[in-house]
N, C-alpha and C positions, 0 to 999 in steps of 0.2 A: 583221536587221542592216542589209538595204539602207534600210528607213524612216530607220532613226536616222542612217546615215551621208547620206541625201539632207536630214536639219532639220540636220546638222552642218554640209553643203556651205551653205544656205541661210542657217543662223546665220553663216556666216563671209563671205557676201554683204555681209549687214547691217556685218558689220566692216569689210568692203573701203567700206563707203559711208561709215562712219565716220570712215575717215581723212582723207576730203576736209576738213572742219572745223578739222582740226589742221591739213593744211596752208595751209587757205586764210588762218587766222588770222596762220600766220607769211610768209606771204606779202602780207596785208595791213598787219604791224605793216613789212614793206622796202618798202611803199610810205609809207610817213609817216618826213615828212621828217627826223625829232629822231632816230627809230630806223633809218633810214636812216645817218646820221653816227655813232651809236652803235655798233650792229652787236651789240648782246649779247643779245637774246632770237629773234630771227625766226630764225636758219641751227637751231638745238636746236630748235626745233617742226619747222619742215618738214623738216628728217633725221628726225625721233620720229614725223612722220606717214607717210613714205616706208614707216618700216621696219613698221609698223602695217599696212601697204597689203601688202608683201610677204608678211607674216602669216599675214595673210586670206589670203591668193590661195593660200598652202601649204594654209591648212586647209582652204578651200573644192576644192581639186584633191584633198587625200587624204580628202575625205569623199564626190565622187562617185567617184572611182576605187578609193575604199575601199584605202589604202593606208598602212596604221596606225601604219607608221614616222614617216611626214609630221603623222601627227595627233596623236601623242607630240610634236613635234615644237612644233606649233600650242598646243599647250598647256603646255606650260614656255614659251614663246618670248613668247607673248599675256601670260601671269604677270606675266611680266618684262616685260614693256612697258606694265601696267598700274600696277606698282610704279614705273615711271620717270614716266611722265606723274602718279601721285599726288602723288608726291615733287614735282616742276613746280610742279602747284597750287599744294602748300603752301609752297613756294620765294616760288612768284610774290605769295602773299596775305602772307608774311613780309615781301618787301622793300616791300610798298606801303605797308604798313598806317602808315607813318608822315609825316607832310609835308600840310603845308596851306597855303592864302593866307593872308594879311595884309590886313585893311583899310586905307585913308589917307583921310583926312577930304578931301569932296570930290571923290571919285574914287571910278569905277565898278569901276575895274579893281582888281585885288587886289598886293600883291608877296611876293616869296617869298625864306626866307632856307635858305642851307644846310645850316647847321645842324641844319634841322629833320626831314631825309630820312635816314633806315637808313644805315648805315655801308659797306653792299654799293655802293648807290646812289653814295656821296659819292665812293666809291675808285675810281669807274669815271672821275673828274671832274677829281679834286684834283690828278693827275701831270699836270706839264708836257707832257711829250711825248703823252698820251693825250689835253688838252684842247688844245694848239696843231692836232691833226688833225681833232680835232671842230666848232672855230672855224674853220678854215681850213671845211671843208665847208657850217655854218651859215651864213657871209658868202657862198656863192658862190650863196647860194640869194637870190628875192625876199621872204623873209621880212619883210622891215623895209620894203624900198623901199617895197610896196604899200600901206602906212600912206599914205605920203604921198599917193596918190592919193586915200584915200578920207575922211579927215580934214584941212579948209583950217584950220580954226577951234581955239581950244586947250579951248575949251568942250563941240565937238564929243568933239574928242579926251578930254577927263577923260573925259566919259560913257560914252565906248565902252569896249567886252566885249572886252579884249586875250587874246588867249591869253598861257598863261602865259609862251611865249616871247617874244611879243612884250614879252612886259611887261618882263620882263626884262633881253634882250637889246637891245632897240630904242629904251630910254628911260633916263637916269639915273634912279635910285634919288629917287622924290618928296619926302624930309626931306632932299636936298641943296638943295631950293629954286633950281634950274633955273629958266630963264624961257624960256617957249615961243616958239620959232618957226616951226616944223613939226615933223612928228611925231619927225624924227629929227635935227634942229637944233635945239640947246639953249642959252644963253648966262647968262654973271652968277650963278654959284651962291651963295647966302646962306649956304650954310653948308658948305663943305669936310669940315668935319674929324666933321661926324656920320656919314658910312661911308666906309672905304676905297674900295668903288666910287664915290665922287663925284671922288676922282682917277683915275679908270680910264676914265669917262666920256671919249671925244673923236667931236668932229662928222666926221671922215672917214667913210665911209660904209660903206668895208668895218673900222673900227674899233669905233664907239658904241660898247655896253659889253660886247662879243663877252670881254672879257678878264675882266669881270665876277663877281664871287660869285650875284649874282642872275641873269645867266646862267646858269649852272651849276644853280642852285636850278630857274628855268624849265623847264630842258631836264627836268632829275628830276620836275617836274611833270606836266609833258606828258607823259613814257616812263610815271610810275604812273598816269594813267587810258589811257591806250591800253595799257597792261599787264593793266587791272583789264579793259576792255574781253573783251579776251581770254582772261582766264582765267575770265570766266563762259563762255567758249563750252568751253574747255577742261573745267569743274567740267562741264556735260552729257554733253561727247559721253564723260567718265570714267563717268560714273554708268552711261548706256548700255551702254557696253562692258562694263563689271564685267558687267550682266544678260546679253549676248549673250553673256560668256565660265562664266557661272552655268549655262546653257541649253545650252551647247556640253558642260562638263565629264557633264553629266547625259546630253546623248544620247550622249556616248562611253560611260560606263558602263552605259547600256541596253544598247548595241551589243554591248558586249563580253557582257554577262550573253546576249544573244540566241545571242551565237556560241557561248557556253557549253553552252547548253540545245540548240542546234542538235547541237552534237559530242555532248551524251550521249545523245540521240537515236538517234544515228546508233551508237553503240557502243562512242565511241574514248575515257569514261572509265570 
């Protein structure tokens, strides 16, 4: 019994090293700026890695101290945190799987409409008071400003690789037929009344098109590949765990068949 409870203690190491991934992931999506303002995936990973990490540490203590209440314990607990983090994935591969750029003749950059993104996505976006908090947050950032430093030219700027925020938020809408004068100074639109955001559009600078539909479409752009990002590190460290919690369930059931064979041994069935 003491072998299998020391691969038990050892298996549940490997889970303690496991949940660094989950958390680091949602600690990486609060360092990016969109999920940042956001706030709807990063705090659920790193509480889901925390408790992942507690887990382990249960089962790796009741398996060198052989202490099989704990290890009962470890294994309904791991289940279940294994069912949560699936569920996750398949959350997170649900709400992405929809939304893509737009080409414009001309232009390198892409735009995006809102329409195009999951209904999870849109409703995190489309309330007033959930998107005046989100824009207040987005303008206080250099987002936009930095354009201007690195684009003089309006030639330069068609060609360039906007993220999709920026494309977004930092520019009208290209069929409003704007005329360039910096990246984030616009004038003379040709045509008004081809999108609502081409009246939304203003050159104040914590304004531009912060108020925007294709704002909105941006930000959704950016949260699904730093979402997608993520959930391939999430789809491994799940796979992983599943075989360390496969290998765990197995030495618990050696252990116990050991203590079995040991007590009859010994007389007591």
């Amino acid at each position: 019994m003491a072998m299998s409870n020391n691969v038990i203690g050892a298996i549940n190491f490997i889970a303690m090293l496991l949940s660094i991934p989950i958390i680091g992931a949602g600690i990486w999506l609060a360092t990016q700026t969109d999920n940042a303002c956001v706030q709807i995936l990063q705090w659920p990973l790193i509480v889901l890695g925390i408790l992942v990490l507690v887990v382990a540490i249960a089962g790796f203590i009741g398996g060198f101290w052989r202490l099989q209440w704990l290890l009962v314990f470890y294994l309904i607990a791991m289940l279940l945190l294994i069912i949560l983090l699936a569920c996750l994935v398949i959350f997170v591969y649900m709400v992405t799987i929809r939304g893509s750029g737009h080409p414009e003749p001309s232009r390198a950059f892409l735009e995006y409409k809102l329409d195009d993104y999951s209904g999870f996505l849109k409703r995190r976006v489309r309330s007033n008071y959930k998107w005046d908090r989100i824009r207040t947050c987005l303008s206080s950032t250099t987002l936009c400003a930095q354009l201007n430093q690195s684009y003089r030219m309006a030639q330069d700027f068609f060609d360039a690789h906007l993220t999709p925020l920026q494309s977004g938020c930092c520019k009208p809408p290209t069929q409003c037929g704007y005329t360039f004068v910096n990246p984030t100074y616009w004038i003379s639109p040709i045509n008004n009344a081809a999108d609502m955001d081409c009246l939304n559009w203003s050159n104040e600078q914590t304004g531009l098109c912060y108020s925007c539909n294709s704002c909105k479409a941006g930000l959704l752009e950016n949260l699904k590949r730093e979402w997608r990002r993520a959930n391939i590190i999430l789809i491994i460290t799940l796979v992983a765990l599943i075989c360390v919690y496969l290998v765990g369930c197995c030495a618990f059931r050696n252990a116990k068949t050991e203590d079995l064979f040991r007590k009859y041994k010994q007389g007591y069935t």
